[in-house]
C-alpha positions in Angstrom: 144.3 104.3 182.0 142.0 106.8 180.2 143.4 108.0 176.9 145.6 111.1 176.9 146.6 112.9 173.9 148.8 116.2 173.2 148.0 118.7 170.5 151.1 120.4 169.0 151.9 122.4 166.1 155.1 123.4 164.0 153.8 127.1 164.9 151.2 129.6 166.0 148.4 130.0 164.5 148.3 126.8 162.0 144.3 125.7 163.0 145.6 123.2 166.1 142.6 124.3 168.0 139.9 123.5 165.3 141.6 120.5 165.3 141.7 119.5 169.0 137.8 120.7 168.9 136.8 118.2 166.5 139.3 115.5 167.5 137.9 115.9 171.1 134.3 116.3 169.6 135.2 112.7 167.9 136.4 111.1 171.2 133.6 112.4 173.4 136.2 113.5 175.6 137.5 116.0 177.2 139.6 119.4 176.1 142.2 121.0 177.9 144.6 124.0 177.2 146.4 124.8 180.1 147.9 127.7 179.1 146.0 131.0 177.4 148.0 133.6 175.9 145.6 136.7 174.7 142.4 137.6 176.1 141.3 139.8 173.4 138.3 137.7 171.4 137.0 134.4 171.7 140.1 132.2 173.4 141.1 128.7 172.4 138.7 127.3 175.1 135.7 129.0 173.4 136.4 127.8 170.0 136.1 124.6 171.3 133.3 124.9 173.4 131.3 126.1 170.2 133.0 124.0 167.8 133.5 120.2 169.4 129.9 119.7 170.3 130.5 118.5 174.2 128.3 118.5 176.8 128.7 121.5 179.3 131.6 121.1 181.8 134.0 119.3 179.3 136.2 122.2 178.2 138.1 122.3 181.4 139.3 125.4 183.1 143.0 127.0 182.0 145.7 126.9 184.7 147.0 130.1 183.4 144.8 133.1 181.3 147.1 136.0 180.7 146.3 138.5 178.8 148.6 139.9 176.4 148.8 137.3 172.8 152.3 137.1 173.1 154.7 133.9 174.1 153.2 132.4 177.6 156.7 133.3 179.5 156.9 137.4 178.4 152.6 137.4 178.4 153.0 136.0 182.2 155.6 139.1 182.9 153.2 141.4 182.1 150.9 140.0 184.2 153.5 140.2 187.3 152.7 136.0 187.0 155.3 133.6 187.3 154.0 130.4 185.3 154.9 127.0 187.2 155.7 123.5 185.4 154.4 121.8 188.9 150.9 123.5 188.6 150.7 121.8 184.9 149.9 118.4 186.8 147.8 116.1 184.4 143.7 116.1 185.6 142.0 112.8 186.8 139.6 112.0 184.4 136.1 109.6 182.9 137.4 110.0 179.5 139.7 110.8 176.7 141.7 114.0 177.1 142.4 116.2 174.5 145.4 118.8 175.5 146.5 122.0 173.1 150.0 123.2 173.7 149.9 127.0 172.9 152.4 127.5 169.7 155.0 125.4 168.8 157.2 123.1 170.6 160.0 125.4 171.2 157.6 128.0 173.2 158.5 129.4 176.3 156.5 129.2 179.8 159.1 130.4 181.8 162.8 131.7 181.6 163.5 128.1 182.3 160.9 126.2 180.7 159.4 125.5 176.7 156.3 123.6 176.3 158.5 120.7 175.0 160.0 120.4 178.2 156.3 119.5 179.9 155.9 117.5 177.4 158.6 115.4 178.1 157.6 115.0 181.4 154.4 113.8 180.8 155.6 111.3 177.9 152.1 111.4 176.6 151.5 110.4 172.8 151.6 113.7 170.4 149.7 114.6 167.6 151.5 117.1 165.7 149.9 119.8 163.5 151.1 121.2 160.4 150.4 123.5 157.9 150.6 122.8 154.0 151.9 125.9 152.9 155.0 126.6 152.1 158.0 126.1 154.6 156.1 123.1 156.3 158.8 120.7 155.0 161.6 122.4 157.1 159.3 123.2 160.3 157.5 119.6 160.5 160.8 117.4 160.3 162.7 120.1 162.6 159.3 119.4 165.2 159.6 115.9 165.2 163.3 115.7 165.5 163.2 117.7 168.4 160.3 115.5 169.6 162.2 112.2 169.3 165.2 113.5 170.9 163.3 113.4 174.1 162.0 110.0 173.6 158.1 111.8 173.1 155.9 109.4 171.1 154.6 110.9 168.3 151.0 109.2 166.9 151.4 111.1 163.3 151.0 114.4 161.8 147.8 116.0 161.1 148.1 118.4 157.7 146.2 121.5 157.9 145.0 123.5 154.6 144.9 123.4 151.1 146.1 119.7 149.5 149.6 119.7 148.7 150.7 116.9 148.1 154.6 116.5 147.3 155.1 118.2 150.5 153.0 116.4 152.6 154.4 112.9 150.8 158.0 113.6 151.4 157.6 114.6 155.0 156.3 111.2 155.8 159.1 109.8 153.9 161.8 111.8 155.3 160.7 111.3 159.0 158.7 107.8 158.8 155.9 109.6 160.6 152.6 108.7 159.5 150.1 110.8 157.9 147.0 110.6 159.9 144.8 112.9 157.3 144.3 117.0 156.0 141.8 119.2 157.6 140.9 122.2 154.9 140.0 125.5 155.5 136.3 125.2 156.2 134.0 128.3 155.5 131.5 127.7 156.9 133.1 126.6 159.6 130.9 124.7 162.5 130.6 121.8 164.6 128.8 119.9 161.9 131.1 121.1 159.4 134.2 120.0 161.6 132.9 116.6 161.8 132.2 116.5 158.5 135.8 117.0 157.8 137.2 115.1 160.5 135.3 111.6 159.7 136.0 112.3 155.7 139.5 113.7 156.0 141.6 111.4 158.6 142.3 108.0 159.8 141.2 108.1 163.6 142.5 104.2 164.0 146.5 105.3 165.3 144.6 107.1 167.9 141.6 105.2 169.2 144.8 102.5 169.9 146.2 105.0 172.4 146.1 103.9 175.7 
């Protein structure tokens, strides 16, 4: 089965989609969001296009691109759109798949339906992003309890910012969650910056081993 893995963070915002660029720039793979909230500026899709280093064609097409940057479910109201869970069906691929959740877990498509909620459907392996900053302690063990009450696999937890290192120690320890790596703020940032940081800053092993 080609390798499927799902991008999630503890919030909006955190750098999950510089992440998924160069984790899907790493795996030569594929990247998929399904879901675009905001229109406004360069979209999630775009930052990866220009940031992951793939050949044309591997930034797949969104099932949904509504325009307002607000939750999927009230962005897709404004649209007079009525986002479906059955349309989310995974794609039939050559190669690793790379797929960014928009927010955190807890976001809504639908009045019926959160992104964790998909997610449990498709049981695929997670990667969970979180910031360093202050508050990440609460947020990151509050994500992955959430995540292992629906029986989601969860590779490890991918620190974004500044080093902090208490925090980042006692979140493995509290959850048992490993620690693949940091990404920091990168300025400049580009695709060969994004490696750069990717190859130095995590341990890629836990998910080359994904099935």
């Amino acid at each position: 089965m080609t390798k499927r893995i799902v991008i999630t963070g503890t919030d909006t915002g955190i750098g999950k989609t510089v992440f998924s660029a160069g984790l899907a720039g790493l795996l030569d793979g594929f990247y998929w969001k399904p879901v675009q909230s905001g229109l406004d500026g360069e979209t999630d899709s775009e930052v990866v296009e220009r940031l992951a280093g793939l050949p044309p064609g591997r930034v797949l097409p969104e099932v949904y691109r509504l325009k307002s940057p607000l939750s999927p479910h009230r962005s897709a109201e404004l649209d007079g759109v009525a986002i479906e869970a059955a349309k989310l069906s995974l794609p039939a691929l050559p190669g690793p798949l790379v797929i960014e959740g928009a927010g955190g877990l807890m976001v809504p498509l639908n009045r019926q339906t959160r992104f964790i909620d998909i997610f449990q459907q498709w049981q695929l392996p997670v990667v969970l992003c979180a910031r360093t900053a202050l508050g990440t302690i609460n947020h990151t063990l509050l994500s992955i309890e959430a995540l292992r009450a629906r029986s989601i696999p969860i590779i490890g937890i991918a620190f974004i910012g500044d080093e902090v290192a208490d925090s980042q120690k006692t979140i493995v320890e509290f959850s048992g969650v490993p620690q693949l790596g940091r990404l920091p703020y990168l300025d400049p940032l580009t695709d060969e910056t994004l490696r750069e940081a990717m190859v130095a800053g995590f341990d890629l092993a836990p998910i080359a081993g994904v099935e």
